[in-house]
VMD Tcl script that builds the backbone (N, CA, C; Angstrom):
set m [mol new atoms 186]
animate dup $m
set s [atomselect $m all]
$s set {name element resname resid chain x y z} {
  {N N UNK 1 A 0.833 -1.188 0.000}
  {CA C UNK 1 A 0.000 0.000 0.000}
  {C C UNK 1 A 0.878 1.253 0.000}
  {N N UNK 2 A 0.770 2.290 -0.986}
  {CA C UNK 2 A 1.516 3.394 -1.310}
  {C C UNK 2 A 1.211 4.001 0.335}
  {N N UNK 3 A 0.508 4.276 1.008}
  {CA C UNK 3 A 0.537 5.348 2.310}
  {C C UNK 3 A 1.324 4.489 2.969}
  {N N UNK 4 A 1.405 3.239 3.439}
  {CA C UNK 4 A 2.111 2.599 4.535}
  {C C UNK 4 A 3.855 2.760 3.744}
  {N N UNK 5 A 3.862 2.548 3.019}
  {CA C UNK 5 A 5.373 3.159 2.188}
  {C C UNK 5 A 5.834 4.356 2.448}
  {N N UNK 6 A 5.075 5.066 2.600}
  {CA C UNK 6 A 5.479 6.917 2.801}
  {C C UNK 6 A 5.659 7.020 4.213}
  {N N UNK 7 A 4.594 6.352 4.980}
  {CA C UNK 7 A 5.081 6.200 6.660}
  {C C UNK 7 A 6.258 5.936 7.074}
  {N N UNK 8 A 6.647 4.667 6.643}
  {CA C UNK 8 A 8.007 3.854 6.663}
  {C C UNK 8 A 9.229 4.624 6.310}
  {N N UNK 9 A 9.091 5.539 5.100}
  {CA C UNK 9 A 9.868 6.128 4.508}
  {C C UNK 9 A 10.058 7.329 5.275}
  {N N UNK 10 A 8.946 8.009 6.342}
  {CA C UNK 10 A 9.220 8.944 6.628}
  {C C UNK 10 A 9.634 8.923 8.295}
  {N N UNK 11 A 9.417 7.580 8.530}
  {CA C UNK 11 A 9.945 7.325 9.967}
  {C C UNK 11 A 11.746 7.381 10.353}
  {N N UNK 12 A 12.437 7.586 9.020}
  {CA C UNK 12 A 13.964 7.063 8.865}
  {C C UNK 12 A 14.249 8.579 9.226}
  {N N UNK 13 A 13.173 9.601 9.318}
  {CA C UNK 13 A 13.955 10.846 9.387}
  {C C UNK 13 A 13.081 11.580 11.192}
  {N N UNK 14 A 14.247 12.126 11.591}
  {CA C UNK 14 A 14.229 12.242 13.425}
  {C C UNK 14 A 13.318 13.117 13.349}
  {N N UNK 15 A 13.259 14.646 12.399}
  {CA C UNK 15 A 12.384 15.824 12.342}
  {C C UNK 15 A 11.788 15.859 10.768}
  {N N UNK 16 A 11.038 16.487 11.009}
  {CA C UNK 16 A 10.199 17.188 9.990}
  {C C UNK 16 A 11.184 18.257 8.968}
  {N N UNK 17 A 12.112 18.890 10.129}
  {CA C UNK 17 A 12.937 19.805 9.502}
  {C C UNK 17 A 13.830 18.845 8.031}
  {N N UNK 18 A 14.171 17.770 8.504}
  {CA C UNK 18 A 15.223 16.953 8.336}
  {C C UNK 18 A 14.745 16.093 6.991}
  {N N UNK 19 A 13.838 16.538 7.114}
  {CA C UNK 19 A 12.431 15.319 5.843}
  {C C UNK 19 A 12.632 16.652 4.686}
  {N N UNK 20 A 11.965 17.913 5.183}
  {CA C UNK 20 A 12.033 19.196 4.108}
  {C C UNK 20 A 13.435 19.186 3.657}
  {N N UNK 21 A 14.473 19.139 4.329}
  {CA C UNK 21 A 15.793 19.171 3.775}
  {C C UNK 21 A 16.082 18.231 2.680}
  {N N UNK 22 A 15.963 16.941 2.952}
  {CA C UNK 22 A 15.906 16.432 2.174}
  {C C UNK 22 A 15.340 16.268 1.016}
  {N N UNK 23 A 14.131 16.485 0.893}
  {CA C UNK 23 A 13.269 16.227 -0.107}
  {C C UNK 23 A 13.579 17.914 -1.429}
  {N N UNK 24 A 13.621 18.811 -0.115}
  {CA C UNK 24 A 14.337 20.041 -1.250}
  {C C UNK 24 A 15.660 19.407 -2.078}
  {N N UNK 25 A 16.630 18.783 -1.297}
  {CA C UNK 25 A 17.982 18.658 -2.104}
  {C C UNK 25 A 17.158 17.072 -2.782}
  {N N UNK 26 A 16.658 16.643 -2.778}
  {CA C UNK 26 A 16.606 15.104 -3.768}
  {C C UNK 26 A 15.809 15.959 -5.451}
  {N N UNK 27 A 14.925 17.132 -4.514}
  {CA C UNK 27 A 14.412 17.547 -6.149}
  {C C UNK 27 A 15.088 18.053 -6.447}
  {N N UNK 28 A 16.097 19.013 -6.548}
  {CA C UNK 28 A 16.708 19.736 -7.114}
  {C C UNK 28 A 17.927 18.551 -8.198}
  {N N UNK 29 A 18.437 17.697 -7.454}
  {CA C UNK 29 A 19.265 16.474 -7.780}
  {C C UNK 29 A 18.502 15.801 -9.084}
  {N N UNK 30 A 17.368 15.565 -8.652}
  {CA C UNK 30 A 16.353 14.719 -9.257}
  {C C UNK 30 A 15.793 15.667 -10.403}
  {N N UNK 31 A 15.641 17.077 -10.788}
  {CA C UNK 31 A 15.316 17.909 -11.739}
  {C C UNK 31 A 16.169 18.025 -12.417}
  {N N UNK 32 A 17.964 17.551 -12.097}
  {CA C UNK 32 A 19.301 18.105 -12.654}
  {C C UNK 32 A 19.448 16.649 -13.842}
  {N N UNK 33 A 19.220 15.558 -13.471}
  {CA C UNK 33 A 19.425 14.297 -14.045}
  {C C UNK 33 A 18.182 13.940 -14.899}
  {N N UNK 34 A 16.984 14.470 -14.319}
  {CA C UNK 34 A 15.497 13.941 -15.243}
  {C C UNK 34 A 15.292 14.936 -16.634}
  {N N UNK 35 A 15.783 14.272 -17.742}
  {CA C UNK 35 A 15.689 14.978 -19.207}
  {C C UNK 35 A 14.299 14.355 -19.741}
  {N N UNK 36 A 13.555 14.028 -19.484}
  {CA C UNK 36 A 11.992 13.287 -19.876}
  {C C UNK 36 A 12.507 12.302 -21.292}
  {N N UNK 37 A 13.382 11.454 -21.351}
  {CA C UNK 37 A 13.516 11.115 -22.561}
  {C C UNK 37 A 12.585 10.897 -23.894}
  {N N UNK 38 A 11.108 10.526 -23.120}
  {CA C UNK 38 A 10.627 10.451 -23.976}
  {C C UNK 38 A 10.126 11.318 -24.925}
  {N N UNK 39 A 10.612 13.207 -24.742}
  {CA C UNK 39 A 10.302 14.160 -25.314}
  {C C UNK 39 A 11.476 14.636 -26.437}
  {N N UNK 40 A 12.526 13.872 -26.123}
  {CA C UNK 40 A 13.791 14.345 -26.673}
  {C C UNK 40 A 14.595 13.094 -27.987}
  {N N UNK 41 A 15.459 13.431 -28.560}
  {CA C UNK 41 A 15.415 12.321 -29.565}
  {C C UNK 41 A 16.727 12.016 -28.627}
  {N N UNK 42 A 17.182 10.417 -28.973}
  {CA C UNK 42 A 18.069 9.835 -28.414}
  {C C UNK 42 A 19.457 10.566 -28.300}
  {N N UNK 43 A 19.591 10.861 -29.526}
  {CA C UNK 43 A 20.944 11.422 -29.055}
  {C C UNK 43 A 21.239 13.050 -28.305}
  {N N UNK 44 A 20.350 13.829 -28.439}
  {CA C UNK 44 A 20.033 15.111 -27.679}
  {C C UNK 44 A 20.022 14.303 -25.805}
  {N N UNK 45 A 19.532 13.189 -25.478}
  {CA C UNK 45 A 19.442 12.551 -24.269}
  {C C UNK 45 A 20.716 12.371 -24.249}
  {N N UNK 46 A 21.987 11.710 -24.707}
  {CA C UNK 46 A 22.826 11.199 -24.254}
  {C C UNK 46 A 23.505 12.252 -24.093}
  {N N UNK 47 A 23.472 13.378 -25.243}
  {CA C UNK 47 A 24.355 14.791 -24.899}
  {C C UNK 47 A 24.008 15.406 -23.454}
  {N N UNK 48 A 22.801 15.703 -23.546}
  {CA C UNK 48 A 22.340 15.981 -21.862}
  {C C UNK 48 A 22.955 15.275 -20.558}
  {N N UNK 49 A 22.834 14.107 -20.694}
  {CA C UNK 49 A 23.235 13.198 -19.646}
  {C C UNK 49 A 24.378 13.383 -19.559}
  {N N UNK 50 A 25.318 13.099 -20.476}
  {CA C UNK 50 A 26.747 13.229 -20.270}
  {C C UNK 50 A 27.283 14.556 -19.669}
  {N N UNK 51 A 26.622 15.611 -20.296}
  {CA C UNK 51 A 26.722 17.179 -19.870}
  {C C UNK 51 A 26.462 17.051 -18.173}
  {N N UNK 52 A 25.287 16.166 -17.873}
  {CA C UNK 52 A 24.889 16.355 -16.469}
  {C C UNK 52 A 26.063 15.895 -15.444}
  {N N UNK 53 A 25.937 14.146 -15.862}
  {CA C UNK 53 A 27.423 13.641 -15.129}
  {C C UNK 53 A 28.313 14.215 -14.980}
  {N N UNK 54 A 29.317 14.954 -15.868}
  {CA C UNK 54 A 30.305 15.865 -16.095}
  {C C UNK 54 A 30.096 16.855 -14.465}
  {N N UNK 55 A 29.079 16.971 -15.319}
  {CA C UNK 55 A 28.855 18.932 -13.885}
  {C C UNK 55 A 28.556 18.057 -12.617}
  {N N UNK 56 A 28.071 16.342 -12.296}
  {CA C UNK 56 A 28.217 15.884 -10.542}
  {C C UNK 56 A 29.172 15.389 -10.471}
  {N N UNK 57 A 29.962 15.167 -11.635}
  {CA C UNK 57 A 31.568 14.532 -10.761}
  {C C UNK 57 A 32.121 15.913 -10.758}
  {N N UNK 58 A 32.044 16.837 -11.151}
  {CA C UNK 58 A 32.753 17.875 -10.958}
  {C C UNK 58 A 32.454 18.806 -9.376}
  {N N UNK 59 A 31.267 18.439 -9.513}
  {CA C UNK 59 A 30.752 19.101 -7.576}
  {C C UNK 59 A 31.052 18.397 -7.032}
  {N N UNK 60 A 30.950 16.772 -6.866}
  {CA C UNK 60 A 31.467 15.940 -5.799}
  {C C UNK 60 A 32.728 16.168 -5.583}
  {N N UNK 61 A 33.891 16.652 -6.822}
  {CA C UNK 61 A 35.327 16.269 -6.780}
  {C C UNK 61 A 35.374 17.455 -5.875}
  {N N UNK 62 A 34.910 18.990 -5.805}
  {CA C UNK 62 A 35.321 19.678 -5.339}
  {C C UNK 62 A 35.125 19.892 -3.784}
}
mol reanalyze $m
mol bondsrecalc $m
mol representation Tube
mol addrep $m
């Protein structure tokens, strides 16, 4: 059941504060990597993607 999933999921975090934090940085992460492929032709996707990877190994390295 999708609600008992979201419970579970939201029990792993101590505050509320700590849940908003997260969920701000997973979308922002999650908006940086999601190109909708199915709107884009294949190879415009792989240029994107690669462009994306590039720019998170480059924030992680730093």
């Amino acid at each position: 059941l999708p609600f008992r999933r979201r419970e579970r999921a939201m029990q792993k975090f101590k505050s509320c504060a700590m849940l908003q934090k997260f969920t701000s940085y997973h979308a922002q992460i999650y908006n940086h990597f999601n190109h909708e492929r199915h709107l884009e032709s294949r190879q415009t996707y792989k240029q994107k993607r690669s462009a994306a990877l590039i720019e998170w190994f480059n924030f992680c390295a730093a």
